[in-house]
C-alpha positions as CSV (number, residue, x, y, z in Angstrom):
1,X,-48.2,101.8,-12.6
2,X,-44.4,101.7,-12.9
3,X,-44.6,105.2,-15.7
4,X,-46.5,106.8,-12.9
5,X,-44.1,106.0,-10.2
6,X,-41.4,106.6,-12.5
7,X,-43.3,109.9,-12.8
8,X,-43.7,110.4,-9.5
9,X,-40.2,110.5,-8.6
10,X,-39.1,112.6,-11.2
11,X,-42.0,115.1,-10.9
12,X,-40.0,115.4,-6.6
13,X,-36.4,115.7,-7.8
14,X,-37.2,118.3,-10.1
15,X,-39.1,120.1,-7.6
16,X,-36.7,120.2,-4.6
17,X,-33.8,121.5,-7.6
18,X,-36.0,124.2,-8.2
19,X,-36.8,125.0,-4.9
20,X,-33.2,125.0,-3.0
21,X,-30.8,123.8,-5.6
22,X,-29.8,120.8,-3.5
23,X,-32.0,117.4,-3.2
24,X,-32.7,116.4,0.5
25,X,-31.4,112.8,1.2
26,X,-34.6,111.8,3.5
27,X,-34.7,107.9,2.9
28,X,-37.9,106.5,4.1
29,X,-36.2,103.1,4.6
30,X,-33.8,104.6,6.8
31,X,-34.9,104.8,10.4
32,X,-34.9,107.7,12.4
33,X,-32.3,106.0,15.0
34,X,-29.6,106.8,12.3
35,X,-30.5,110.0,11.9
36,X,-30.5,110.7,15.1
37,X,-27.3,109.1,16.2
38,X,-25.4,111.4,12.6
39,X,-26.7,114.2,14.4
40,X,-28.4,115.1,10.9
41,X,-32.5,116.3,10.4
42,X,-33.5,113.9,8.0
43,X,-36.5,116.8,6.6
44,X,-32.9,118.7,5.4
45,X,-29.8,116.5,5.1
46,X,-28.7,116.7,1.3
47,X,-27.0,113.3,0.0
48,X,-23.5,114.7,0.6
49,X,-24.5,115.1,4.2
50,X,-25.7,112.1,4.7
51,X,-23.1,110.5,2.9
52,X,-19.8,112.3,4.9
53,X,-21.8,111.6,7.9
54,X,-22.1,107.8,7.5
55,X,-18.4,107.7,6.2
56,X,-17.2,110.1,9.6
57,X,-18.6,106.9,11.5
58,X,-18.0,104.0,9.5
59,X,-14.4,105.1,9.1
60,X,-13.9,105.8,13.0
61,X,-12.0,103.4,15.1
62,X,-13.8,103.5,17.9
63,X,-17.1,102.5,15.7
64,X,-15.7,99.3,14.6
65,X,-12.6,100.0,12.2
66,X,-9.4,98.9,12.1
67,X,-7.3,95.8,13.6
68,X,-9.8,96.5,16.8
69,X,-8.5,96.2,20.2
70,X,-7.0,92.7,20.3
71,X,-5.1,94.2,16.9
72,X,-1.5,93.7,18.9
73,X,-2.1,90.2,19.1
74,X,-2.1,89.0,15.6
75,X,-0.5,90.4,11.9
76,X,-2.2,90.2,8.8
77,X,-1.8,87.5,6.1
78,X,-1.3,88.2,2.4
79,X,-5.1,88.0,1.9
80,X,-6.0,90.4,4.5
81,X,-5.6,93.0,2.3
82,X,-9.0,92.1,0.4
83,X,-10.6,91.3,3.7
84,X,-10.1,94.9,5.2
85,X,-9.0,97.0,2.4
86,X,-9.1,100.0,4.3
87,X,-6.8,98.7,6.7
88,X,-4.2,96.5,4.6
89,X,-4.7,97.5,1.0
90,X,-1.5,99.0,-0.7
91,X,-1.3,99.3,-5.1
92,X,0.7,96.9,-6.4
93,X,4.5,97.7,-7.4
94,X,4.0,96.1,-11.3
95,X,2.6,96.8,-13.9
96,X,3.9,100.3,-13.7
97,X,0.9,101.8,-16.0
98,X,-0.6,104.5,-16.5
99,X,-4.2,104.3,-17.8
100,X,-7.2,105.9,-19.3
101,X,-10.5,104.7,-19.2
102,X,-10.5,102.8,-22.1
103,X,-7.3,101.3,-21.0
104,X,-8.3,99.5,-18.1
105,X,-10.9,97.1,-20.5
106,X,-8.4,96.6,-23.3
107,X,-5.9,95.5,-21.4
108,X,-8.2,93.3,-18.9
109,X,-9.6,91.8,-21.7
110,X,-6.6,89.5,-22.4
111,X,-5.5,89.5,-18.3
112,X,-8.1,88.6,-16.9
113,X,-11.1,88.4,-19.4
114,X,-13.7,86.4,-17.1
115,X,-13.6,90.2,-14.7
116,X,-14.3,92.1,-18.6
117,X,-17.4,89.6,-19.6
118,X,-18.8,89.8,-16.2
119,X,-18.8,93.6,-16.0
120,X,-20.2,93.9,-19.7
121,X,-23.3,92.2,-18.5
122,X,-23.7,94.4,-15.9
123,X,-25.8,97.7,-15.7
124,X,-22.8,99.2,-15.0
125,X,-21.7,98.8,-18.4
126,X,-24.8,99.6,-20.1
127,X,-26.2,102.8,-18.4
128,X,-27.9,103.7,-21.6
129,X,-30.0,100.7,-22.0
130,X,-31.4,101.3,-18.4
131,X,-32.6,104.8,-20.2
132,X,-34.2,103.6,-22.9
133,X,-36.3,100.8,-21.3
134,X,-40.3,100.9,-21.7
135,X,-42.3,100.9,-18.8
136,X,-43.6,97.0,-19.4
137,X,-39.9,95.6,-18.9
138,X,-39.3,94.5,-15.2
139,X,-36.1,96.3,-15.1
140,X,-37.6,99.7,-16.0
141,X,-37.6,100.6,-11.6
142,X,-34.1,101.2,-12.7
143,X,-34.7,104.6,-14.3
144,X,-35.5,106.7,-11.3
145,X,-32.6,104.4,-9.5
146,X,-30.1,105.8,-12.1
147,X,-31.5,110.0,-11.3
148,X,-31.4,108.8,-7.6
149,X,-27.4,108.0,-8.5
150,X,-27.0,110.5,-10.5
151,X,-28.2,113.4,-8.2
152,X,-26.2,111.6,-5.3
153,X,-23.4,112.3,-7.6
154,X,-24.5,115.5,-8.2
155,X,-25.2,116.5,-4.4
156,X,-21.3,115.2,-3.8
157,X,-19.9,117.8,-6.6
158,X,-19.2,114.1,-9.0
159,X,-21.5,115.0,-11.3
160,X,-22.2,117.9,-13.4
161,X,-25.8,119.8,-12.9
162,X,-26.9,118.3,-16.9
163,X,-24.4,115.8,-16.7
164,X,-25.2,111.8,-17.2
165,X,-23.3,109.6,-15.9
166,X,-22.1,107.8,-18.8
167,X,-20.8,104.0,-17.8
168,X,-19.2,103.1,-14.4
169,X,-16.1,101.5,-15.4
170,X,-12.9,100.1,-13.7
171,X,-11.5,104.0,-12.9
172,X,-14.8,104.3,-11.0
173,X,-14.6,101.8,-8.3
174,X,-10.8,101.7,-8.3
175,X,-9.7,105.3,-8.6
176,X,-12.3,107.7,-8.3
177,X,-15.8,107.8,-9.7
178,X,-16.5,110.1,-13.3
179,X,-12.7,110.8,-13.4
180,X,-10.9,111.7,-17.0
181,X,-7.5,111.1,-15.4
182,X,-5.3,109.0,-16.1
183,X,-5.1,106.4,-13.0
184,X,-1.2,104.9,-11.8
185,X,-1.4,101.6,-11.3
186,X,1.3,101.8,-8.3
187,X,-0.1,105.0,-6.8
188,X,-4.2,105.2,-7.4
189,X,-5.4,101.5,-7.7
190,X,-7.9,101.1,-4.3
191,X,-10.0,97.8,-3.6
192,X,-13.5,99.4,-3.2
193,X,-14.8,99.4,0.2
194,X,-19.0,99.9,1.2
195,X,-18.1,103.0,1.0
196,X,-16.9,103.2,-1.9
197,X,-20.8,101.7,-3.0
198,X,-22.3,103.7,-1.3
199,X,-21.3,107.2,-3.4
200,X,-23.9,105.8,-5.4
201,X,-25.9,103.8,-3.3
202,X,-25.9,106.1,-0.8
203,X,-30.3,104.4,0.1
204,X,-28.4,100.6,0.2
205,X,-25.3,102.1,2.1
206,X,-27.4,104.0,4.6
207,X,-30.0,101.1,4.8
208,X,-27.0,98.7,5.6
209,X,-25.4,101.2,8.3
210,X,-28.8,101.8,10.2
211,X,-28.3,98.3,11.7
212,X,-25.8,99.9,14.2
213,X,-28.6,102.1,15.6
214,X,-31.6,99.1,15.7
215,X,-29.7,96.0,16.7
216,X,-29.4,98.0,20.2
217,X,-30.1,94.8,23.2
218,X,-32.2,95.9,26.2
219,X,-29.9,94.4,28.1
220,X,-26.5,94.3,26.6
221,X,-27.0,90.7,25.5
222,X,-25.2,91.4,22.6
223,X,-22.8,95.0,22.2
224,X,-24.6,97.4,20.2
225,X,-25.0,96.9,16.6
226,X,-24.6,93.3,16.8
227,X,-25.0,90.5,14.9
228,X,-25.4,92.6,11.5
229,X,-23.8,92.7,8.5
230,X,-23.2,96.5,9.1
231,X,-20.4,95.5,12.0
232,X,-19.6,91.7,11.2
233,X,-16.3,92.2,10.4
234,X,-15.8,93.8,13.8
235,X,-17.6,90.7,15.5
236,X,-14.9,88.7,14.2
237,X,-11.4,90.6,14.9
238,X,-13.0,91.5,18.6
239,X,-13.1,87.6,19.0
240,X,-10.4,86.7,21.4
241,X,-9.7,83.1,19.2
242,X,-9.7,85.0,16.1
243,X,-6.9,86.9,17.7
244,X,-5.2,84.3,19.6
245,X,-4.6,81.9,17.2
246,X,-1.3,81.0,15.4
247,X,-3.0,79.5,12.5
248,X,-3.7,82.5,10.7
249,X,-5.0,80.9,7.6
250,X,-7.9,78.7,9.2
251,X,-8.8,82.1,11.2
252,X,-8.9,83.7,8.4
253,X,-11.8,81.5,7.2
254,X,-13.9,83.0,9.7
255,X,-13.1,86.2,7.9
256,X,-14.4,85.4,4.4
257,X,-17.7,85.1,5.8
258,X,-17.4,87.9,7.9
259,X,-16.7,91.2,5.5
260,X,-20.1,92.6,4.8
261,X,-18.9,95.5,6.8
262,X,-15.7,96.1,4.4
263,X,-17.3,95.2,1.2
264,X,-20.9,94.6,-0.7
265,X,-19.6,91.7,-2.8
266,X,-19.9,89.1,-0.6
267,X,-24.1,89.3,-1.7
268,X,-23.7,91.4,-5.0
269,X,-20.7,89.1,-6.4
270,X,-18.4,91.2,-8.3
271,X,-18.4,92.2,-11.6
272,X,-21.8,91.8,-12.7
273,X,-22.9,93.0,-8.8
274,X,-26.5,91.7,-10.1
275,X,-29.5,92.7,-8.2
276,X,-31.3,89.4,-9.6
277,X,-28.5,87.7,-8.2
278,X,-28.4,88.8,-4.8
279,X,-32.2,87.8,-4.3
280,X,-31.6,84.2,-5.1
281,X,-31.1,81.9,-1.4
282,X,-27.7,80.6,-2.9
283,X,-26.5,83.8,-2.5
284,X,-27.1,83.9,1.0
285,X,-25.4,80.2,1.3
286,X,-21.9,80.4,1.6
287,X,-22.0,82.3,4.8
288,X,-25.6,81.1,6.1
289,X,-24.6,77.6,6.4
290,X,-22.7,75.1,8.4
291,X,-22.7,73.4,11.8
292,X,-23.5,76.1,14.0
293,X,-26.0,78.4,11.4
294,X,-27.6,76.1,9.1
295,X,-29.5,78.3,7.5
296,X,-29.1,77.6,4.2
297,X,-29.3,73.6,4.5
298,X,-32.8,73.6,6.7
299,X,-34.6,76.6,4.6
300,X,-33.6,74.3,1.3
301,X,-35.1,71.1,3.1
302,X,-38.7,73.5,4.1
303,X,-41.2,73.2,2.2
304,X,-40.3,76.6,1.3
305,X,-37.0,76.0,-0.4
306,X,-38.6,73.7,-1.8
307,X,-41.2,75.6,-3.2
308,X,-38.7,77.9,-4.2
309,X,-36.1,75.1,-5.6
310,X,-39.2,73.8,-7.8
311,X,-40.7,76.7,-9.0
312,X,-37.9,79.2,-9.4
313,X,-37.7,79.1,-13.4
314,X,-40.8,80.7,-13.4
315,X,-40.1,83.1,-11.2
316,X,-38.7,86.7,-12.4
317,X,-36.0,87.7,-10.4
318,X,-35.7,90.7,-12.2
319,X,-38.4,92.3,-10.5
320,X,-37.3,94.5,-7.1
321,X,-37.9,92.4,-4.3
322,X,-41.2,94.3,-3.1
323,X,-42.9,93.7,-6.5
324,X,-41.9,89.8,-6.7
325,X,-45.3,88.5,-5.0
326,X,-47.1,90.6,-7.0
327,X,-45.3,91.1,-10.5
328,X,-42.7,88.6,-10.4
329,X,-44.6,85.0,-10.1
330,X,-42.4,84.5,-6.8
331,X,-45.0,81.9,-4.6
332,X,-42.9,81.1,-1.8
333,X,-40.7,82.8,0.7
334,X,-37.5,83.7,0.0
335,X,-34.0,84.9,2.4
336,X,-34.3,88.2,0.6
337,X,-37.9,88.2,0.9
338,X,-38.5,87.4,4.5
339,X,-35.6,89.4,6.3
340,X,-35.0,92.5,3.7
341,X,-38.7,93.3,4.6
342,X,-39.9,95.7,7.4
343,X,-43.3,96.5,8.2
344,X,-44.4,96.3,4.2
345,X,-40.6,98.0,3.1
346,X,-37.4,96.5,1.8
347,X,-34.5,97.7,3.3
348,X,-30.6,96.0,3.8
349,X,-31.0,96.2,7.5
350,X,-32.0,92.7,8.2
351,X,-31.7,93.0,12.1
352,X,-35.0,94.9,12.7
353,X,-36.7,91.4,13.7
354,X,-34.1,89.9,15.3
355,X,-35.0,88.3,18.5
356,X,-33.5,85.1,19.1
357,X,-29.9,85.9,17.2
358,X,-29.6,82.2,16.3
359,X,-28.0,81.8,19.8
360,X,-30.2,80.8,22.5
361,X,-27.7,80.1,25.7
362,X,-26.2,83.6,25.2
363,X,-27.0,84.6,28.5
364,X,-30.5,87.4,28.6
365,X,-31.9,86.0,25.3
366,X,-34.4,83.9,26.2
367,X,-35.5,86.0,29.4
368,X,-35.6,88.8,27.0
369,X,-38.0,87.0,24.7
370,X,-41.2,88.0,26.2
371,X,-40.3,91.7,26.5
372,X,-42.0,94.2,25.0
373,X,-39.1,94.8,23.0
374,X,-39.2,91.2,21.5
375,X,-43.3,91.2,21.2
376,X,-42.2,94.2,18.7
377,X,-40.6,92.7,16.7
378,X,-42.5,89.2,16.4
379,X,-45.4,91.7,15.4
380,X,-43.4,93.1,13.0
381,X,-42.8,89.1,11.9
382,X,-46.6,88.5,11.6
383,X,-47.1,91.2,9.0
384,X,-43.9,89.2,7.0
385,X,-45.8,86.2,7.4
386,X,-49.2,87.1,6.5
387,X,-48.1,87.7,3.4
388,X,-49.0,83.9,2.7
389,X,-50.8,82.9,6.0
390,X,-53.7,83.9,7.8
391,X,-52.2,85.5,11.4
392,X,-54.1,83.0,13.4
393,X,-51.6,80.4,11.9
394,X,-48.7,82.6,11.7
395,X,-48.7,83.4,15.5
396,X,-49.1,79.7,16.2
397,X,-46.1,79.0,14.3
398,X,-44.1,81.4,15.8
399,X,-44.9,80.5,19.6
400,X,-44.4,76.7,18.7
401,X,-40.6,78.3,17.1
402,X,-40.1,80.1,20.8
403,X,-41.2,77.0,22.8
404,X,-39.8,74.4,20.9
405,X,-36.4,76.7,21.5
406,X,-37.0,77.1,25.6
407,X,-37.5,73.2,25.6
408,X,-34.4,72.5,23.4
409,X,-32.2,75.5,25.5
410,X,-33.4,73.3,28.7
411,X,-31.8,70.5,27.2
412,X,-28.8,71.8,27.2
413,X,-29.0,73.7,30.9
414,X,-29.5,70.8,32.0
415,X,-26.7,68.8,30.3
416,X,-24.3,71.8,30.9
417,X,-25.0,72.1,35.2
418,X,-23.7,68.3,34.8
419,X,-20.5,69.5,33.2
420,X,-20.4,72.8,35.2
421,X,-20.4,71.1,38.4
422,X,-17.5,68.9,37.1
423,X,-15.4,71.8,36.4
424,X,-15.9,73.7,39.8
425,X,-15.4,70.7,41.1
426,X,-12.1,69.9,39.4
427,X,-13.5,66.5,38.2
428,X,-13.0,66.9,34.3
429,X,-10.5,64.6,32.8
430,X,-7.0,66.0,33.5
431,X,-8.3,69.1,34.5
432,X,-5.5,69.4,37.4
433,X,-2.8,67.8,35.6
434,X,-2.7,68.5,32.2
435,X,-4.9,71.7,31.4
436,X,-2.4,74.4,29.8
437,X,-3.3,77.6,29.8
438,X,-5.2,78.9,26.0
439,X,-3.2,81.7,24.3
440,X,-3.4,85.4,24.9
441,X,-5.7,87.5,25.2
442,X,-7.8,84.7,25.6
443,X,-8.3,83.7,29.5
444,X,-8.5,80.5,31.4
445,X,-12.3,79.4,31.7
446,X,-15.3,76.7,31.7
447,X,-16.6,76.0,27.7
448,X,-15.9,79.1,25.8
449,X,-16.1,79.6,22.2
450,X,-12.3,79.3,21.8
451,X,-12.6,75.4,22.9
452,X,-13.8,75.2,19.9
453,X,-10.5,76.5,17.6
454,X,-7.7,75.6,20.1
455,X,-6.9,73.1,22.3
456,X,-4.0,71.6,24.1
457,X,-3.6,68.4,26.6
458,X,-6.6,68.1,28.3
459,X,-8.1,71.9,27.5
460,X,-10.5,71.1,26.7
461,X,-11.9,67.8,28.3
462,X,-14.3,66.0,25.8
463,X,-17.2,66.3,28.0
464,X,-16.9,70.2,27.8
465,X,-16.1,70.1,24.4
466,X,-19.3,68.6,24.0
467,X,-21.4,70.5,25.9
468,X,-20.1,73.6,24.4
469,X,-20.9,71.8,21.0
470,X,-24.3,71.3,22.5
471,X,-25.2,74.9,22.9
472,X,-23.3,76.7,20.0
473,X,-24.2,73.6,17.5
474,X,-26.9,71.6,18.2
475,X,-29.0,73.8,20.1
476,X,-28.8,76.5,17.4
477,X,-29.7,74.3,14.9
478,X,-32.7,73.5,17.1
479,X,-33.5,76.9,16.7
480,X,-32.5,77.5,12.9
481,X,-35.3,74.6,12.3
482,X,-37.8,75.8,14.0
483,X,-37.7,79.0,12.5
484,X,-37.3,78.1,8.8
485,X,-39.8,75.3,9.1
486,X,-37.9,72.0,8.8
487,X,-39.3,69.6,10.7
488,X,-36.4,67.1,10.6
489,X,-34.4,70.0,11.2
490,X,-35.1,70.5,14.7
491,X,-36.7,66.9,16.0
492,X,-34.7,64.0,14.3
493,X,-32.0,64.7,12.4
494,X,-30.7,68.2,13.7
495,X,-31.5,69.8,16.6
496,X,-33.5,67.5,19.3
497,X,-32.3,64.3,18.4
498,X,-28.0,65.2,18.5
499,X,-28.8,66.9,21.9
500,X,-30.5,63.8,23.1
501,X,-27.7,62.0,21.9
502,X,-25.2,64.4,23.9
503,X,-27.0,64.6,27.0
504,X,-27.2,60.7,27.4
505,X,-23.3,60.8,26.8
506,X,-22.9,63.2,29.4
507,X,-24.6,61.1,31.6
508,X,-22.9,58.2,31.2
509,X,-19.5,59.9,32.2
510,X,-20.8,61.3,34.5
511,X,-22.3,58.7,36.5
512,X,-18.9,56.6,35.8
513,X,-17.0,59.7,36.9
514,X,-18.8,59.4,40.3
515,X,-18.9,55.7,40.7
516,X,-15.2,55.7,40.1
517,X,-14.9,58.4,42.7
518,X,-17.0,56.2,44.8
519,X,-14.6,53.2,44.7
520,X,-11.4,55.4,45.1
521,X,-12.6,56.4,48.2
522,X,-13.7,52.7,49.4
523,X,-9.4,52.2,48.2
524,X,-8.3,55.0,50.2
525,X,-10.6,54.1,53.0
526,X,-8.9,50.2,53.1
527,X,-5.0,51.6,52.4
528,X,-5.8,54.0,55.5
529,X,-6.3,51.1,58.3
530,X,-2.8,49.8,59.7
531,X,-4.1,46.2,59.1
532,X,-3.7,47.1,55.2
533,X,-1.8,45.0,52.5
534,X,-1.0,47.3,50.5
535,X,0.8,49.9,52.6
536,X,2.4,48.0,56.3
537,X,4.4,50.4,57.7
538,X,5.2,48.9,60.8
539,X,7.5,46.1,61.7
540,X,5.1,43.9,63.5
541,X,2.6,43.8,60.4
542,X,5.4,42.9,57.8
543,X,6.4,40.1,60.8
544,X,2.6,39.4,61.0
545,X,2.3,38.9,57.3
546,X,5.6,36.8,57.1
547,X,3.6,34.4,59.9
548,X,0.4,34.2,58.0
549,X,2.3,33.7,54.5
550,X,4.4,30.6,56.5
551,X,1.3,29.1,58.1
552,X,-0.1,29.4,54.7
553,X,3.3,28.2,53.0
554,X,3.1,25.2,55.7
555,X,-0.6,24.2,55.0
556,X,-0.3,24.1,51.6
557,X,2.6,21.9,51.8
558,X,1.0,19.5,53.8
559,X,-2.1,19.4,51.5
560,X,0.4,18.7,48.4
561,X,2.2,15.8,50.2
562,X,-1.4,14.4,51.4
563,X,-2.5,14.6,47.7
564,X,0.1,13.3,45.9
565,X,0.3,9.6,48.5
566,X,-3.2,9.0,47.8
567,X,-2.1,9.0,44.0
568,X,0.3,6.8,45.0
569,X,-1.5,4.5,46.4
570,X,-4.8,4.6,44.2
């Protein structure tokens, strides 16, 4: 089967040479949105066109690149520069070298020889292997990848018409790709970008970008092309926190997790950039994870993970992901195998299902969950899950996930209308007296996301820090359990439960909040009649007063001298 698709795809490449000279870039995993939005005919586009098309955007301010428009508001940090390369990257001043090819790995090998092991493992390094491989060795799909890079390569003018590539070494990623020249370490050296990737894996690249053109909300819930990896880093500099805050380093935590638009080695970790790798949950982890996306934590506790966490060494995770059902022992679900697949293909863009977008308070998402546009796209989730169930079972699964996420996101309506009311009500602790303002550009307001990162005096109040908590934490951890299958991950120990917790905190304030109201008023009410005690203004009641406190003065002396002569005579 693989020597016949092998075949197969050689048998077209050869034939669209001979017919036009150029090979036509038509990616069936690539939707016809993108095409659409480059303004390209996907029947004719070569690779170079598609390729300078997807750069044109992905390079264009106004489509997400840059310092974005809060950029005045904060400077970059040394790290930044591997963050956004694009933006902040600048060659080193030392060593002043000039290198070959052969240079960069004999010299790397005593400065920084974990970089040199990793990249000899790679298939990178060891192109010709890939070539020789039989068609009964699980790495063999790799052939027709390698022409597919190759007449990329050759589409872009990188490649010669009979020319192989050879390796790709150092001088590819970090000067230009098949260069003989010689590279200057303080003029040439770049930080690869997607881009960058994508020369090669123009099908990845193009897969990745085609989230900007599906993630597109009915109603604006979310600006186009959002969440995705293909505009994440934008996500994150448009943030007004992110741009507000002083602390720069903790920000720039955020920004680690949030560079799958700059960069592919976030999945593919540099310099092995193993396929195998990438299809393995932990790779998702150190961004899928955490207090407010728990991805990671409640799939592992599923009987999934754990499926996956018991029966994973006898797994092959060689095989490509669409063949690891049925050639690779794989017998549970996977990150990689659930959201990389659409409607029976595997593709990067993992927003084609999106529904819920982990969020369920952002305002439009939950109204917008019985839309056609949602129904879509849970249809396109049955055919993922019928891949092990029955679709009876599947679609029960999936409306228990969307119910059990409208009961917990009433939860938290109800908790927050508490809250709410307190604010426009100017009830919350310190609220009028000790509330400063947050930084620029953010704005003064009720529970945002910046209450989260900042906070000064009484801004925020603890009850509106926890509310806020509620929804971005608790509530989407609800959700995250109920859609990876971990039961104690939205009823008892995540989700449900904490929320619970929460709302009977929010309660209690409140209802001492208004019984403390209640017996200020009863106080003012009292200090406002003239016969008060606490506040006589006029002559005759401080006169009045003195004449009870005598008559009492005069009593009680009485009583004492009463007492103490029956003492006496006892």
């Amino acid at each position: 089967m693989r020597l016949r698709e092998y075949m197969k795809g050689m048998l077209l490449c050869a034939g669209l040479l001979l017919m036009g000279g150029q090979v036509q870039a038509d990616i069936s995993t690539v939707p016809d949105e993108t095409y659409e939005a480059l303004n390209l005919d996907r029947s004719k586009a070569t690779p170079k066109q598609t390729y300078d098309a997807l750069v044109k955007r992905y390079k264009d301010p106004a489509h997400g690149a840059g310092k974005g428009t809060m950029g005045d508001y904060w400077e970059p940090i040394e790290l930044s520069r591997y963050m956004d390369p694009a933006t902040f990257y600048k060659p080193p001043v030392s060593p002043k070298e000039i290198a070959e090819r052969k240079d960069c790995v004999e010299c790397h090998t005593d400065e920084t020889p974990v970089w040199v092991r990793a990249w000899q493992r790679s298939t990178h390094a060891n192109l010709d292997k890939i070539r020789n491989l039989k068609s009964d060795d699980p790495l063999y799909y790799k052939k027709g990848k390698l022409e597919e890079v190759e007449n990329n390569l050759r589409s872009m003018g990188k490649l010669g018409k009979s020319e192989k590539l050879k390796e790709v070494g150092c001088i590819d990623c970090h000067a230009d790709i098949n260069s003989n020249k010689k590279v200057d370490h303080t003029k040439d050296i770049r930080m690869p970008t997607a881009d960058t990737c994508g020369t090669c894996h123009l099908r990845e690249f193009a897969e990745r970008e085609s989230e900007r053109d599906t993630m597109i909300w009915p109603n604006g819930q979310w600006p186009d092309g959002r969440p995705s990896h293909a505009l994440d880093y934008t996500a994150n500099i448009e943030t007004t926190v992110w741009a507000a805050m002083p602390q720069r380093e903790v920000a720039e935590g955020c920004t680690m997790c949030h560079t799958n638009q700059n960069k592919c080695d976030n999945c593919h970790t540099r310099h092995e950039f193993s396929a195998a790798e990438s299809r393995k949950p932990e790779a998702c982890a150190t961004c899928h994870s955490g207090v407010d996306h728990n991805n990671y934590e409640t799939y592992m506790m599923s009987k999934h993970g754990k499926m996956a966490e018991m029966n994973r060494g006898n797994w092959n995770w060689e095989v490509r992901l669409q063949d690891a059902f049925s050639k690779g022992g794989q017998t549970a679900p996977t990150c990689a195998a659930c959201h990389m697949e659409y409607e029976g293909e595997y593709t990067h863009n993992i927003t084609r299902k999106t529904r819920w977008a982990n969020y369920p308070f952002v305002p439009g998402i939950a109204e917008n969950i019985t839309s056609d546009w949602a129904e879509g796209r849970l249809d396109s989730w049955v055919v993922t899950c019928t891949q092990c169930h029955s679709e009876r079972f599947a679609r029960s699964y999936l409306d228990l996930m969307d119910k059990g996420t409208l009961e917990g996101l009433a939860k938290y309506q109800e908790a927050n209308a508490i809250v709410h009311k307190m604010y426009e009500d100017g009830t919350l602790t310190g609220q009028k007296t000790n509330r400063p303002n947050p930084p620029a550009p953010e704005k003064p307001g009720y529970s945002i996301f910046t209450q989260l990162f900042w906070s000064k005096g009484n801004n925020p109040a603890s009850l509106e820090l926890k509310v806020l908590e509620m929804a971005e934490n608790n509530l989407a951890k609800m959700h995250v359990g109920l859609a990876h299958a971990n039961p104690g991950g939205w009823t008892y120990t995540e989700g449900w439960g904490p929320m619970n917790r929460a709302y009977v905190e929010i309660q209690d304030e409140y209802t001492k909040m208004q019984e403390m109201q209640a017996l200020r008023a009863r106080v003012s009410k009292l200090e406002g009649k003239k016969t008060s005690l606490l506040d006589l203004r006029e002559a005759e009641e401080k006169i009045s007063l003195g004449g009870l406190g005598g008559g009492m003065l005069l009593a009680g002396a009485v009583a004492l001298f009463g007492w103490r002569k029956r003492k006496q005579t006892a």
